[in-house]
N, CA and C atoms as an extended XYZ file, in Angstrom:
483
Properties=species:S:1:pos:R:3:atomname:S:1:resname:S:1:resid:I:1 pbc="F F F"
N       129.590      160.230      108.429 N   UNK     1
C       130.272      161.066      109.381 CA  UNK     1
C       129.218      161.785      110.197 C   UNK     1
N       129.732      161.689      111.513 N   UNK     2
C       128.878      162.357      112.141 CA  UNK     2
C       128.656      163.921      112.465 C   UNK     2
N       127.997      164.975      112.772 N   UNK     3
C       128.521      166.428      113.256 CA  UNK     3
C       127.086      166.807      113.626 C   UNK     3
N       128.134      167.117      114.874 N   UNK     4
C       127.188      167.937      115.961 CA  UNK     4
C       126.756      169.239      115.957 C   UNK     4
N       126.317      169.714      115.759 N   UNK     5
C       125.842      171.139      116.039 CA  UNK     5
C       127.064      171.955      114.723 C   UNK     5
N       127.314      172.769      115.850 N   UNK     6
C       128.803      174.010      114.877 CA  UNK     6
C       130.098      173.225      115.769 C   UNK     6
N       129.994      171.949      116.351 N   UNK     7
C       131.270      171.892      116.904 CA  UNK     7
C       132.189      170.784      115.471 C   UNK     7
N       133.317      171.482      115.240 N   UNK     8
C       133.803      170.628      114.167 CA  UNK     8
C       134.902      169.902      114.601 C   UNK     8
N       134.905      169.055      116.066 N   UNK     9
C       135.746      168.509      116.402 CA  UNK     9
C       135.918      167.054      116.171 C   UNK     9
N       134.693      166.387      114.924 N   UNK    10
C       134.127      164.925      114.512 CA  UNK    10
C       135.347      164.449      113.733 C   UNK    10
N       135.520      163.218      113.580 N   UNK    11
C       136.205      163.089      112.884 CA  UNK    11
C       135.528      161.946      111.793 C   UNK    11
N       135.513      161.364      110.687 N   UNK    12
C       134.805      160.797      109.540 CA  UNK    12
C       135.120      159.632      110.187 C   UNK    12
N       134.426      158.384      109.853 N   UNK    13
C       134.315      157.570      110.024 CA  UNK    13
C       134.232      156.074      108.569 C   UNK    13
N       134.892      155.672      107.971 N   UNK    14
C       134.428      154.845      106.248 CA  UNK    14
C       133.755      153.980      107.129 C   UNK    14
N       132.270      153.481      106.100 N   UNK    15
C       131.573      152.461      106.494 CA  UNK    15
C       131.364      152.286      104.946 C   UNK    15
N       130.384      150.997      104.588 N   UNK    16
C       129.943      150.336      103.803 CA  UNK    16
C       128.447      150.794      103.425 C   UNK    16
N       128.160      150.561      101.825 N   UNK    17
C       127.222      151.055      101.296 CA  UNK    17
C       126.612      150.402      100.543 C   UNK    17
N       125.121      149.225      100.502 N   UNK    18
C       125.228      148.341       99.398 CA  UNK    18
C       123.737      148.524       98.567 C   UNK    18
N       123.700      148.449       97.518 N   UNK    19
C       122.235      148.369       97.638 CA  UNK    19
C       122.224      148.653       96.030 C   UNK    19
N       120.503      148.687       95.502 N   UNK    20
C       120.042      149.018       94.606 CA  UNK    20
C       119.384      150.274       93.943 C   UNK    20
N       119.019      150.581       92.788 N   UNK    21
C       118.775      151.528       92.228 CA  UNK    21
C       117.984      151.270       90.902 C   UNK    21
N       116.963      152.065       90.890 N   UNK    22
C       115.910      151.640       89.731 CA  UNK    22
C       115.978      153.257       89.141 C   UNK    22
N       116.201      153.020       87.323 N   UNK    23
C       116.144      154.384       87.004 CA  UNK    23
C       114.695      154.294       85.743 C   UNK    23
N       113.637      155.383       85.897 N   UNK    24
C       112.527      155.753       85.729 CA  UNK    24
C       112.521      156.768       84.489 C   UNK    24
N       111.293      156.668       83.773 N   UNK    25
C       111.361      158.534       82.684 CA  UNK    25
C       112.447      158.816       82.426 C   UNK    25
N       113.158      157.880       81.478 N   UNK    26
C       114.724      158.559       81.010 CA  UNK    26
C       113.654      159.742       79.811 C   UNK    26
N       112.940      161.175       80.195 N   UNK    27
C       112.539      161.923       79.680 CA  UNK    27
C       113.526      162.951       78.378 C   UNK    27
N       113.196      162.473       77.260 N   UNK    28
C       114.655      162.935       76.309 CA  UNK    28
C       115.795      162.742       76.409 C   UNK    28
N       116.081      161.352       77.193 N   UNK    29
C       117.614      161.157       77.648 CA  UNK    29
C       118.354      161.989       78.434 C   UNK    29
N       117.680      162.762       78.676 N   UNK    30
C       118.268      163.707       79.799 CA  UNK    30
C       118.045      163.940       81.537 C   UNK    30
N       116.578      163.539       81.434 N   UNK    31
C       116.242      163.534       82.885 CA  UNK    31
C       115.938      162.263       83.669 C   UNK    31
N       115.663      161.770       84.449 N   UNK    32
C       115.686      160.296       85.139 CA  UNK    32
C       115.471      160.539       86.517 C   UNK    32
N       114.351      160.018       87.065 N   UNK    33
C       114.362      159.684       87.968 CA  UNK    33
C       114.281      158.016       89.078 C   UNK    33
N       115.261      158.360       90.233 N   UNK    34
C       115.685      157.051       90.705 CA  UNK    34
C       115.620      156.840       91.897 C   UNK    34
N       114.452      155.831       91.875 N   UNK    35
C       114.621      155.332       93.766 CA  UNK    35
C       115.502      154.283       93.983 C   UNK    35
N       115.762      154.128       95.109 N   UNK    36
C       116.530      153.025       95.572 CA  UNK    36
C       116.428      152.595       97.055 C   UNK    36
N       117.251      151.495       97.180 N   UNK    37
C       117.595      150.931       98.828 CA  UNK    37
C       119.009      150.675       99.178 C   UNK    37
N       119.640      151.046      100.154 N   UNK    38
C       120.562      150.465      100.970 CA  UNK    38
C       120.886      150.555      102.250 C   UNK    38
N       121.367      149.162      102.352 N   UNK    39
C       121.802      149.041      103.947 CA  UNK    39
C       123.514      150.093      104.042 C   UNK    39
N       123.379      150.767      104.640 N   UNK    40
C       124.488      151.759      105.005 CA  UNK    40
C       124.710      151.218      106.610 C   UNK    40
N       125.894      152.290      106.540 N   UNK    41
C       126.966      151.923      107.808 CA  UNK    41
C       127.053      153.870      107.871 C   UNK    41
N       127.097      154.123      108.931 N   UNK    42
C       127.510      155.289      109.428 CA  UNK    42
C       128.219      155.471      110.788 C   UNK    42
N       128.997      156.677      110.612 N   UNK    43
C       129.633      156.826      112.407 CA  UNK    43
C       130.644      158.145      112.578 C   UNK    43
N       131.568      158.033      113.740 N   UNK    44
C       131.819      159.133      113.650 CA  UNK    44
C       132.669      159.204      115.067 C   UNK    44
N       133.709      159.910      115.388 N   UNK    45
C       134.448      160.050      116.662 CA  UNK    45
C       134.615      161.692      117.365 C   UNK    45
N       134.576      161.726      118.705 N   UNK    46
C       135.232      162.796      118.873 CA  UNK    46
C       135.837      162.523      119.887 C   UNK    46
N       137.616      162.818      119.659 N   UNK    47
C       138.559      162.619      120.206 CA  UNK    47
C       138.590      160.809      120.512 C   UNK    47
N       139.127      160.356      121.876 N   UNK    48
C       139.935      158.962      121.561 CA  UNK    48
C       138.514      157.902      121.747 C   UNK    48
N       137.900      158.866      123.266 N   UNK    49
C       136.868      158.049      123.730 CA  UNK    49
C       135.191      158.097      123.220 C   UNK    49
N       135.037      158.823      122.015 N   UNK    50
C       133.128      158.912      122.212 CA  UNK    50
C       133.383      158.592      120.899 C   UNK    50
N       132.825      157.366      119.991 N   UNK    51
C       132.504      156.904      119.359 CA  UNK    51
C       131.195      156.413      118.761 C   UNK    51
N       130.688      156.874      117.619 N   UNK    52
C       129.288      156.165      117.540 CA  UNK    52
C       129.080      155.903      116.175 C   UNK    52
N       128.857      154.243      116.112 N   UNK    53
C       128.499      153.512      114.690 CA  UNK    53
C       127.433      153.125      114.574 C   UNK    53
N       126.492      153.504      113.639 N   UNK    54
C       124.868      152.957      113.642 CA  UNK    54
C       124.933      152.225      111.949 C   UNK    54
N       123.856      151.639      111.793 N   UNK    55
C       123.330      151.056      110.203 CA  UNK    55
C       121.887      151.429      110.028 C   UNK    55
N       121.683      151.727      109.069 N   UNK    56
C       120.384      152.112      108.579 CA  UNK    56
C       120.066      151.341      107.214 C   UNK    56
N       118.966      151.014      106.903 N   UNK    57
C       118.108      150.719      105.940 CA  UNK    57
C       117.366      151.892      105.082 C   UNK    57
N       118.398      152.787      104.525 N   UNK    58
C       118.056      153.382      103.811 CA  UNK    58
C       117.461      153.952      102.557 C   UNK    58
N       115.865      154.517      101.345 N   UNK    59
C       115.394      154.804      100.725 CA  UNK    59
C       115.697      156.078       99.926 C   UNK    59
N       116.679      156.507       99.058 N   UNK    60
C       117.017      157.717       98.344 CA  UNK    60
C       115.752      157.895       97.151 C   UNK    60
N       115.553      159.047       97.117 N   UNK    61
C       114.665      159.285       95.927 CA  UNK    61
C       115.566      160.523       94.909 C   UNK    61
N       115.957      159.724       93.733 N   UNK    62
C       117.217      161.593       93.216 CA  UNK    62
C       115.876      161.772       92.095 C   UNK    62
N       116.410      162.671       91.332 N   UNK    63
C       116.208      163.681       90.073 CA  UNK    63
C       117.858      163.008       89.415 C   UNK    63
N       118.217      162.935       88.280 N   UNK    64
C       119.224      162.678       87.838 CA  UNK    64
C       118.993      163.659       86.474 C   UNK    64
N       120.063      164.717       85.830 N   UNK    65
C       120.474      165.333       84.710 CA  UNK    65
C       120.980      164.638       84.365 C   UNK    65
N       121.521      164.176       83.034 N   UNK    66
C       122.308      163.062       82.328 CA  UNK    66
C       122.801      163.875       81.329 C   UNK    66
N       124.163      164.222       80.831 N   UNK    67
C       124.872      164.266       79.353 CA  UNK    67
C       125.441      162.866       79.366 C   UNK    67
N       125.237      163.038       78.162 N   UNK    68
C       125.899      161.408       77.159 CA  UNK    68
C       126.869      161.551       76.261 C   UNK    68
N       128.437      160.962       75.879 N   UNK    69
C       129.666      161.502       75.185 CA  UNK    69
C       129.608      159.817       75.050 C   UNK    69
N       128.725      159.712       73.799 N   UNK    70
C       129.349      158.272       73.234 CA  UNK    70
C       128.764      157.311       74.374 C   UNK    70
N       129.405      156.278       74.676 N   UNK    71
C       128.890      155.496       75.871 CA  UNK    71
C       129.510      155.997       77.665 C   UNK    71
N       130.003      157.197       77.602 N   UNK    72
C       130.055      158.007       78.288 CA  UNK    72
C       128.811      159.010       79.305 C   UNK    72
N       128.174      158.971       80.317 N   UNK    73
C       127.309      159.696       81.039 CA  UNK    73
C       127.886      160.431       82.087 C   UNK    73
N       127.658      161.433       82.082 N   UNK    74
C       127.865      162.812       83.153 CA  UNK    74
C       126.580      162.883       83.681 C   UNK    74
N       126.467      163.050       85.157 N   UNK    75
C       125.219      163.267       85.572 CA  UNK    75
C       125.255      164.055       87.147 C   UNK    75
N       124.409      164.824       87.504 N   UNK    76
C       123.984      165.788       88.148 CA  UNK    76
C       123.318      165.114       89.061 C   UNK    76
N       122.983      165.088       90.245 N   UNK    77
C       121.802      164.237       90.844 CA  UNK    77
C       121.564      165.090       92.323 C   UNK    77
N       120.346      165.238       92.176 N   UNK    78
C       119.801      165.704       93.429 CA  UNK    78
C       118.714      165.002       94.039 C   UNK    78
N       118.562      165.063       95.605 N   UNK    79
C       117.163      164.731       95.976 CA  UNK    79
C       117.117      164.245       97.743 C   UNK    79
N       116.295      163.514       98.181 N   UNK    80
C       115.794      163.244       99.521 CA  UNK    80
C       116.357      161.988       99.651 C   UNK    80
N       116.355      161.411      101.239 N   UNK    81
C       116.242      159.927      101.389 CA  UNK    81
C       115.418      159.951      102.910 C   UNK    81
N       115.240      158.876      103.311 N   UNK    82
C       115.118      158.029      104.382 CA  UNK    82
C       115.194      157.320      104.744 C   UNK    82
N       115.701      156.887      105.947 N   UNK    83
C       116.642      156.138      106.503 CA  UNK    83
C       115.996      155.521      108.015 C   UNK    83
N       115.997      154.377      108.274 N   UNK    84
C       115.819      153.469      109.222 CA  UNK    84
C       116.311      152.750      110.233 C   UNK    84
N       116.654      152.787      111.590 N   UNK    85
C       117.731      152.174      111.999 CA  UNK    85
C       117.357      151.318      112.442 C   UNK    85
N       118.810      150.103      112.156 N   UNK    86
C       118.502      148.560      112.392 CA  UNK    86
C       119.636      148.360      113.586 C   UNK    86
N       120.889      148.481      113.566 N   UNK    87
C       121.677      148.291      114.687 CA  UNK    87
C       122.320      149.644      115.194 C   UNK    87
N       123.032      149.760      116.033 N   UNK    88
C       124.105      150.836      116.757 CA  UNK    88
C       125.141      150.209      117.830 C   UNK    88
N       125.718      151.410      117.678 N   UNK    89
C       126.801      150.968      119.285 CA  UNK    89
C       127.438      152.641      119.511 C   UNK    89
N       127.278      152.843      120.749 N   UNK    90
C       128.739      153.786      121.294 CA  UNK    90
C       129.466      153.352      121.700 C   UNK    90
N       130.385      153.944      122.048 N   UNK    91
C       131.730      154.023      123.203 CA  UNK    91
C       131.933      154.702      123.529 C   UNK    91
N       131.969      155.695      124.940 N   UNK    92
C       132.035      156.606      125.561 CA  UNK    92
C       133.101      156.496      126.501 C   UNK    92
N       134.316      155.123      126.367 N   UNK    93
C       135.209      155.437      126.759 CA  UNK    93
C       135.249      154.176      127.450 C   UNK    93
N       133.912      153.626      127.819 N   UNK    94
C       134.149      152.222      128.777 CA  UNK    94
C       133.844      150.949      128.019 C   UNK    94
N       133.891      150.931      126.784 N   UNK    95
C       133.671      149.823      125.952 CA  UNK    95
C       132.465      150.328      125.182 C   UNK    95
N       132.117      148.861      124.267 N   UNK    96
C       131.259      149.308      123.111 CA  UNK    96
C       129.657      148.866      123.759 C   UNK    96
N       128.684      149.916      123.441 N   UNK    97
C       127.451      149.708      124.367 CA  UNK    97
C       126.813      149.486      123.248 C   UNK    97
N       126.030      148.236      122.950 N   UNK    98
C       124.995      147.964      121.729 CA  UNK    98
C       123.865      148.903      122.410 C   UNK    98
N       123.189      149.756      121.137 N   UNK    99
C       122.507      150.307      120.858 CA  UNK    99
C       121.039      150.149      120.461 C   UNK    99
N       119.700      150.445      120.547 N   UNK   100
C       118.823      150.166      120.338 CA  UNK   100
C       118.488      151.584      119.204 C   UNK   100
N       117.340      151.902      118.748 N   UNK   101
C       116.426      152.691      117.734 CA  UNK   101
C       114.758      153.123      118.669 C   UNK   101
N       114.490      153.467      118.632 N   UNK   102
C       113.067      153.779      118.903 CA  UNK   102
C       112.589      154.779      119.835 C   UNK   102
N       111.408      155.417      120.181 N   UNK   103
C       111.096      156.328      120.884 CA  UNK   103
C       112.004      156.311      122.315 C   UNK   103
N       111.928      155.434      123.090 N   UNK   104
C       112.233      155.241      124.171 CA  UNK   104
C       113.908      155.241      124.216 C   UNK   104
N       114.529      154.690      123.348 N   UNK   105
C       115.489      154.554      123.164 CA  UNK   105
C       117.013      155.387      123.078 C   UNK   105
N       118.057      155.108      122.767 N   UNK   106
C       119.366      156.401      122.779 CA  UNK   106
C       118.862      157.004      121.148 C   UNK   106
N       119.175      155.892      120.374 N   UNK   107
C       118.949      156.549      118.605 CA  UNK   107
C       117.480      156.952      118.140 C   UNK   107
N       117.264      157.712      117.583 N   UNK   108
C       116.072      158.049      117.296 CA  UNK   108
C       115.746      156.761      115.960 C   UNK   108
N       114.594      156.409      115.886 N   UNK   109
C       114.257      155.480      114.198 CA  UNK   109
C       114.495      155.958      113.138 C   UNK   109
N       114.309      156.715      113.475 N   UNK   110
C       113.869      157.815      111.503 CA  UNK   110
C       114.853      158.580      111.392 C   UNK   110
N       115.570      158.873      110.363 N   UNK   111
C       116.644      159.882      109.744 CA  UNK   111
C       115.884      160.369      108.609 C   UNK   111
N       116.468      161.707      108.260 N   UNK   112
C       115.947      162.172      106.928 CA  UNK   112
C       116.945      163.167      106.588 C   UNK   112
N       116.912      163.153      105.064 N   UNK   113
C       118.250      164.181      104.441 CA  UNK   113
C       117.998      164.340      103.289 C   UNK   113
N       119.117      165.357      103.192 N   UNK   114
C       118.931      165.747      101.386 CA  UNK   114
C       120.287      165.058      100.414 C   UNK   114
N       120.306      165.040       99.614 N   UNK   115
C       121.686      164.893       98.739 CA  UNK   115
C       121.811      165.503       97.804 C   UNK   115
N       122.979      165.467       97.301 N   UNK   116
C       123.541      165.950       96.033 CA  UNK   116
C       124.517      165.254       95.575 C   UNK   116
N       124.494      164.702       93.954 N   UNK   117
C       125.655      163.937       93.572 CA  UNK   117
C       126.328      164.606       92.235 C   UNK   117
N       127.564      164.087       91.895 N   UNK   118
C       127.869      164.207       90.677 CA  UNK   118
C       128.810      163.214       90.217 C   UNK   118
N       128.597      162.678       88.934 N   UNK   119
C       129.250      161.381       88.553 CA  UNK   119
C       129.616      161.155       87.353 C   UNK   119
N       129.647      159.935       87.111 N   UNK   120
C       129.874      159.372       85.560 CA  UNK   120
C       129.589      157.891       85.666 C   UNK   120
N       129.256      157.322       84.171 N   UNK   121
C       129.159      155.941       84.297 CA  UNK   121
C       130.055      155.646       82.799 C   UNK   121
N       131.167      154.870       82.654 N   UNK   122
C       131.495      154.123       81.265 CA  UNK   122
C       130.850      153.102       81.390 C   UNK   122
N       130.207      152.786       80.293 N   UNK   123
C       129.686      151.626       79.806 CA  UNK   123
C       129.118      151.244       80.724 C   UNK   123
N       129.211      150.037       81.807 N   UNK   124
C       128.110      149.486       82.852 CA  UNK   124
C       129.243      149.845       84.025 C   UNK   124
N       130.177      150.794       83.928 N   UNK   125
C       130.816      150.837       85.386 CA  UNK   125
C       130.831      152.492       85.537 C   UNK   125
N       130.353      153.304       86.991 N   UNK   126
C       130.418      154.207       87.056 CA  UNK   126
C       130.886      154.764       88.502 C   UNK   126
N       130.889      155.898       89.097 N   UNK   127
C       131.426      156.061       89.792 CA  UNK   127
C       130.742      157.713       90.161 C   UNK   127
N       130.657      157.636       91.375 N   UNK   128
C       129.845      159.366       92.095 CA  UNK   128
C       130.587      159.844       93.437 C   UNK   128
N       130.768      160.960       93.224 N   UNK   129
C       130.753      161.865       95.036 CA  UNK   129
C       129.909      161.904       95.331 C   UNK   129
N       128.902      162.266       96.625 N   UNK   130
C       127.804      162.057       96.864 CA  UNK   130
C       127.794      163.366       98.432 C   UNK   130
N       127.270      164.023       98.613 N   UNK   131
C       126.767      164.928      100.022 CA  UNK   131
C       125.819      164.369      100.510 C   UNK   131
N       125.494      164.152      101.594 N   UNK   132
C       124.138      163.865      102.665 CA  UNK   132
C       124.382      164.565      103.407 C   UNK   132
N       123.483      165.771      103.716 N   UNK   133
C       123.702      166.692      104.770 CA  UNK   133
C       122.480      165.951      105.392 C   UNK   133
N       122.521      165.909      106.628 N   UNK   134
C       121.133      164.757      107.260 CA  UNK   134
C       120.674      166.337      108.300 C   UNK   134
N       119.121      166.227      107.844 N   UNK   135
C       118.507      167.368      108.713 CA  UNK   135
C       117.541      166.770      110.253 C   UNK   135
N       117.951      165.963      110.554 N   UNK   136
C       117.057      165.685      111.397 CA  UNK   136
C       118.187      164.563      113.083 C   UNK   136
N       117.976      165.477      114.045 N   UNK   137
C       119.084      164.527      115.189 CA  UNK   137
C       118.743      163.252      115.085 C   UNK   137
N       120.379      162.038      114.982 N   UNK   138
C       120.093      160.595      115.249 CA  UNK   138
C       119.694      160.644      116.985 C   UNK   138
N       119.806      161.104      117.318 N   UNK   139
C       119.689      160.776      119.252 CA  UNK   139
C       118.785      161.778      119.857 C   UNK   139
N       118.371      161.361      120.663 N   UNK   140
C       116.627      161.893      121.935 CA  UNK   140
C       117.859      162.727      122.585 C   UNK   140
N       118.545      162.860      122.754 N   UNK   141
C       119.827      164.027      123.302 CA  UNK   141
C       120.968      164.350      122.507 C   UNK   141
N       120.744      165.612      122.134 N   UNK   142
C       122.085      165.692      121.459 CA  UNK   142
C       121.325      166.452      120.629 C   UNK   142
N       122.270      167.336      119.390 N   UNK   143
C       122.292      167.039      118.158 CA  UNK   143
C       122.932      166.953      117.265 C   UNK   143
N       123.275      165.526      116.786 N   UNK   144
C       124.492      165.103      115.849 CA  UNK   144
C       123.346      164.772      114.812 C   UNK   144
N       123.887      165.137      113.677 N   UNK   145
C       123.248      164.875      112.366 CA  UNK   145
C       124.033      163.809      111.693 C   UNK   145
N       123.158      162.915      110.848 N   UNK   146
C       124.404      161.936      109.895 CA  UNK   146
C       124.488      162.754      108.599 C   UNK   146
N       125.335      163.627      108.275 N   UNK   147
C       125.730      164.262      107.497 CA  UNK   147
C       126.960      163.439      106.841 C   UNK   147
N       127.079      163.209      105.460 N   UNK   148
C       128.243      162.519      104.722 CA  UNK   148
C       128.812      162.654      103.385 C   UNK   148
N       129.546      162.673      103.353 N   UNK   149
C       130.336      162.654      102.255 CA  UNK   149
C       130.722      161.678      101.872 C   UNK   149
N       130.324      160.889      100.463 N   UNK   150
C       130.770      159.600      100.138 CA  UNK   150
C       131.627      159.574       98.486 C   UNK   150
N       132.173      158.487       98.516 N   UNK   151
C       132.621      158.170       97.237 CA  UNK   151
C       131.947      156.802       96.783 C   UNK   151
N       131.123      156.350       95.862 N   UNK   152
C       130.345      155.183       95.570 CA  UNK   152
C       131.224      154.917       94.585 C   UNK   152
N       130.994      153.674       94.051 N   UNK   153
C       131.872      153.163       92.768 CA  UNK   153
C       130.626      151.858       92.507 C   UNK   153
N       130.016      151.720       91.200 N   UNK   154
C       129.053      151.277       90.847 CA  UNK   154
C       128.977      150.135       89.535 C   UNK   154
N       128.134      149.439       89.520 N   UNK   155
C       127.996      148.219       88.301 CA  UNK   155
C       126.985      148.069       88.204 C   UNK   155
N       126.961      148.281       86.832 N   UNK   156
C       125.194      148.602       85.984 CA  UNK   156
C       124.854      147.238       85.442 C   UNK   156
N       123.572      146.695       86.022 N   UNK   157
C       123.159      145.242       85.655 CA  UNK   157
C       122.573      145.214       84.196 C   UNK   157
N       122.519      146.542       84.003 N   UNK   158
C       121.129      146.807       82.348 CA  UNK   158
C       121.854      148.142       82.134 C   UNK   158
N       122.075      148.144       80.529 N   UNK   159
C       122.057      148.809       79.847 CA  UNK   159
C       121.809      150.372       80.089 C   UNK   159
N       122.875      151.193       80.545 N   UNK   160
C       122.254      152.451       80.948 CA  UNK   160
C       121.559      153.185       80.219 C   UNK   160
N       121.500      153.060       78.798 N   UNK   161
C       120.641      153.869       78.249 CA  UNK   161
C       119.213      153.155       77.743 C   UNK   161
Protein backbone atom coordinates (compact mmCIF):
# COMPACT_ATOMS: atom_id res chain seq x y z
CA UNK A 1 0.00 0.00 0.00
CA UNK A 2 0.98 3.09 -0.85
CA UNK A 3 0.85 6.63 1.46
CA UNK A 4 1.76 9.81 0.81
CA UNK A 5 2.79 12.15 3.16
CA UNK A 6 -0.27 12.76 6.09
CA UNK A 7 -2.74 12.54 3.16
CA UNK A 8 -4.85 9.33 4.03
CA UNK A 9 -6.82 9.34 0.96
CA UNK A 10 -4.70 5.81 -0.48
CA UNK A 11 -6.42 3.12 -0.78
CA UNK A 12 -4.48 -0.68 -0.30
CA UNK A 13 -3.76 -2.36 -3.04
CA UNK A 14 -3.23 -6.97 -2.60
CA UNK A 15 -0.22 -7.96 -4.55
CA UNK A 16 1.87 -11.12 -4.37
CA UNK A 17 4.76 -12.14 -2.18
CA UNK A 18 7.17 -15.06 -2.97
CA UNK A 19 10.32 -15.94 -1.79
CA UNK A 20 12.75 -17.47 0.69
CA UNK A 21 14.03 -17.42 4.15
CA UNK A 22 17.11 -18.81 5.87
CA UNK A 23 16.92 -19.07 9.74
CA UNK A 24 20.51 -18.63 11.60
CA UNK A 25 21.74 -18.92 15.70
CA UNK A 26 18.58 -20.60 16.83
CA UNK A 27 20.58 -19.09 20.23
CA UNK A 28 18.75 -21.23 23.22
CA UNK A 29 15.83 -21.80 21.00
CA UNK A 30 14.73 -18.62 21.50
CA UNK A 31 16.43 -16.16 19.33
CA UNK A 32 17.04 -16.53 15.41
CA UNK A 33 18.11 -14.64 13.08
CA UNK A 34 16.75 -14.51 9.29
CA UNK A 35 17.64 -13.22 5.98
CA UNK A 36 15.77 -13.64 3.06
CA UNK A 37 14.56 -12.74 -0.66
CA UNK A 38 11.44 -11.86 -2.42
CA UNK A 39 10.03 -10.75 -5.45
CA UNK A 40 7.02 -8.55 -4.11
CA UNK A 41 4.26 -6.70 -5.83
CA UNK A 42 3.25 -3.37 -4.37
CA UNK A 43 0.70 -0.44 -5.18
CA UNK A 44 -1.80 1.70 -4.27
CA UNK A 45 -4.80 4.18 -5.56
CA UNK A 46 -6.06 7.51 -4.96
CA UNK A 47 -9.47 7.93 -5.97
CA UNK A 48 -10.65 6.36 -9.61
CA UNK A 49 -7.76 7.79 -11.73
CA UNK A 50 -3.97 7.74 -10.09
CA UNK A 51 -2.88 4.39 -9.71
CA UNK A 52 0.56 3.00 -9.07
CA UNK A 53 1.88 -0.75 -9.18
CA UNK A 54 5.63 -1.39 -8.91
CA UNK A 55 7.69 -4.99 -8.07
CA UNK A 56 10.68 -5.10 -6.21
CA UNK A 57 13.33 -7.66 -5.52
CA UNK A 58 13.37 -7.49 -2.11
CA UNK A 59 16.20 -8.49 0.99
CA UNK A 60 14.58 -8.58 4.75
CA UNK A 61 17.02 -9.03 7.52
CA UNK A 62 14.57 -9.88 11.05
CA UNK A 63 15.71 -10.72 14.69
CA UNK A 64 13.04 -13.45 15.42
CA UNK A 65 11.89 -14.21 19.48
CA UNK A 66 10.53 -17.72 19.35
CA UNK A 67 8.19 -19.50 22.22
CA UNK A 68 7.66 -23.14 21.53
CA UNK A 69 4.12 -25.06 22.91
CA UNK A 70 4.93 -28.58 21.77
CA UNK A 71 5.36 -28.37 17.94
CA UNK A 72 3.73 -25.09 18.24
CA UNK A 73 6.01 -21.57 17.68
CA UNK A 74 4.96 -18.03 18.63
CA UNK A 75 7.29 -15.57 17.37
CA UNK A 76 8.02 -11.84 17.56
CA UNK A 77 10.04 -10.55 14.61
CA UNK A 78 11.62 -7.39 14.00
CA UNK A 79 14.05 -5.77 11.58
CA UNK A 80 15.17 -3.92 8.12
CA UNK A 81 14.83 -4.76 4.40
CA UNK A 82 15.80 -3.62 1.00
CA UNK A 83 14.24 -3.49 -1.82
CA UNK A 84 15.01 -3.10 -5.62
CA UNK A 85 12.94 -2.15 -8.43
CA UNK A 86 12.46 -4.33 -11.40
CA UNK A 87 9.10 -3.23 -13.11
CA UNK A 88 6.26 -0.36 -12.56
CA UNK A 89 3.31 1.23 -14.13
CA UNK A 90 0.93 4.31 -13.34
CA UNK A 91 -2.25 5.47 -14.41
CA UNK A 92 -3.03 8.87 -14.03
CA UNK A 93 -6.20 8.56 -15.70
CA UNK A 94 -5.07 8.11 -19.44
CA UNK A 95 -4.09 4.50 -19.38
CA UNK A 96 -1.36 2.38 -17.90
CA UNK A 97 2.25 4.10 -18.43
CA UNK A 98 5.11 1.34 -18.00
CA UNK A 99 7.46 2.56 -15.67
CA UNK A 100 11.17 2.59 -15.44
CA UNK A 101 13.59 2.63 -11.83
CA UNK A 102 16.70 4.67 -11.79
CA UNK A 103 18.22 8.09 -11.19
CA UNK A 104 16.85 9.66 -14.17
CA UNK A 105 13.79 8.02 -14.02
CA UNK A 106 9.82 8.41 -12.37
CA UNK A 107 10.66 5.46 -9.50
CA UNK A 108 13.51 5.86 -7.52
CA UNK A 109 15.86 2.13 -7.40
CA UNK A 110 16.32 1.70 -3.87
CA UNK A 111 13.57 1.37 -1.15
CA UNK A 112 14.35 0.87 2.43
CA UNK A 113 12.14 0.01 5.58
CA UNK A 114 11.65 -1.33 8.78
CA UNK A 115 9.27 -4.23 9.89
CA UNK A 116 7.62 -5.81 12.47
CA UNK A 117 5.96 -9.24 12.59
CA UNK A 118 4.05 -11.52 14.71
CA UNK A 119 3.15 -15.14 13.99
CA UNK A 120 3.03 -18.77 14.46
CA UNK A 121 4.17 -21.85 12.72
CA UNK A 122 2.34 -25.62 13.36
CA UNK A 123 4.50 -28.09 12.44
CA UNK A 124 5.94 -27.01 8.82
CA UNK A 125 2.87 -24.61 8.17
CA UNK A 126 2.79 -21.11 9.59
CA UNK A 127 1.34 -18.00 9.18
CA UNK A 128 2.37 -13.91 10.14
CA UNK A 129 0.95 -10.21 10.07
CA UNK A 130 3.66 -8.32 9.01
CA UNK A 131 4.10 -3.95 9.08
CA UNK A 132 6.52 -2.32 6.53
CA UNK A 133 6.48 1.15 7.26
CA UNK A 134 8.94 2.09 4.16
CA UNK A 135 11.16 5.24 5.15
CA UNK A 136 12.47 6.34 2.12
CA UNK A 137 10.17 8.12 -1.25
CA UNK A 138 9.51 5.45 -4.25
CA UNK A 139 9.48 8.60 -6.75
CA UNK A 140 12.13 11.75 -7.69
CA UNK A 141 8.63 13.72 -6.99
CA UNK A 142 6.44 13.13 -4.52
CA UNK A 143 6.46 11.53 -1.32
CA UNK A 144 4.69 8.25 -1.25
CA UNK A 145 6.31 5.68 0.88
CA UNK A 146 5.68 1.76 0.30
CA UNK A 147 4.41 1.31 3.64
CA UNK A 148 2.36 -2.23 4.16
CA UNK A 149 0.54 -4.27 5.90
CA UNK A 150 0.60 -7.90 5.00
CA UNK A 151 -0.80 -11.25 5.85
CA UNK A 152 1.89 -14.13 4.70
CA UNK A 153 0.85 -17.74 5.04
CA UNK A 154 4.01 -20.02 4.89
CA UNK A 155 5.60 -23.77 4.27
CA UNK A 156 8.58 -24.86 6.08
CA UNK A 157 10.93 -27.02 3.77
CA UNK A 158 13.15 -28.18 7.13
CA UNK A 159 12.31 -28.86 10.29
CA UNK A 160 11.67 -25.68 12.29
CA UNK A 161 13.42 -26.54 15.14
Amino acid sequence: MLISGDDNTHKPFFGYQIGVIKSFGEWGDRLSLEPGIFLMSRGGSEGKSHTIRVNYLQVPLNTKINFYFGDTRIFLGYGIYAACGLWGNTDFGDGKTPRKFGRNEYFRLLDVGAQAMIGMTSGRIGMNVMYQPGVRAITHKGDATNTSFMLNFTYLFSDPR
